[in-house]
N, C-alpha and C positions, 0 to 999 in steps of 0.2 A: 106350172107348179114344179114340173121336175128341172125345169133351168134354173129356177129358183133353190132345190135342192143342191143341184151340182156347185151353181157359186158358195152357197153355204159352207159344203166340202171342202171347197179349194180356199175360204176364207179359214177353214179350220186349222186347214194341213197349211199352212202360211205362217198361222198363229203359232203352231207347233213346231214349226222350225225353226222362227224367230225366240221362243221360250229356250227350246233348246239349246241355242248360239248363247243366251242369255246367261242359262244355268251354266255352263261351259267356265264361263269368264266371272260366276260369280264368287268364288273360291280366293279367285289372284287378287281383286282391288281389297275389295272390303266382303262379309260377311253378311251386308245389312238387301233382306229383298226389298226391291224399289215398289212403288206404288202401280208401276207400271206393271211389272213381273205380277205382281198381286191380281191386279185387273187380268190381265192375259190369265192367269192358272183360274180366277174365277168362273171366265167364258168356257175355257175347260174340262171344268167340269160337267159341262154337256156331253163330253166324251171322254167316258171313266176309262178307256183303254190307253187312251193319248194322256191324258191328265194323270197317269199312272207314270207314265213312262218319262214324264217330265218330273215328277215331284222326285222319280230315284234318281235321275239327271240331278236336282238340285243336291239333294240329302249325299252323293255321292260326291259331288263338288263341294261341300264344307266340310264332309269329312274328310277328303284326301290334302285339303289344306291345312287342318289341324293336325295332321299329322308330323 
């Protein structure tokens, strides 16, 4: 059970870095989140501290391109 816990972790923290890179670049193409970004922030919100830190990632990358 607990090896099972730690892949869960490391499948999180992977998720989270990958959204991350995501939200980054999402500002420069287009404005539009992909269906994929949607899926990944849904799994997320398993972990409202991660899924917190992503969604200001995102909201901060469209606003500084509207700018």
């Amino acid at each position: 059970m607990e090896r099972m816990n730690a892949y869960q972790e490391i499948a999180f923290d992977k998720l989270y870095k990958w959204t991350q890179t995501e939200a980054r670049s999402l500002g420069q193409d287009n404005l539009e989140v992909s269906k994929t970004i949607s899926l990944a922030l849904k799994a997320l919100r398993q972990r409202p501290t991660l899924f917190q830190y992503v969604s200001i990632s995102i909201y901060f990358g469209i606003f500084l391109f509207t700018m």
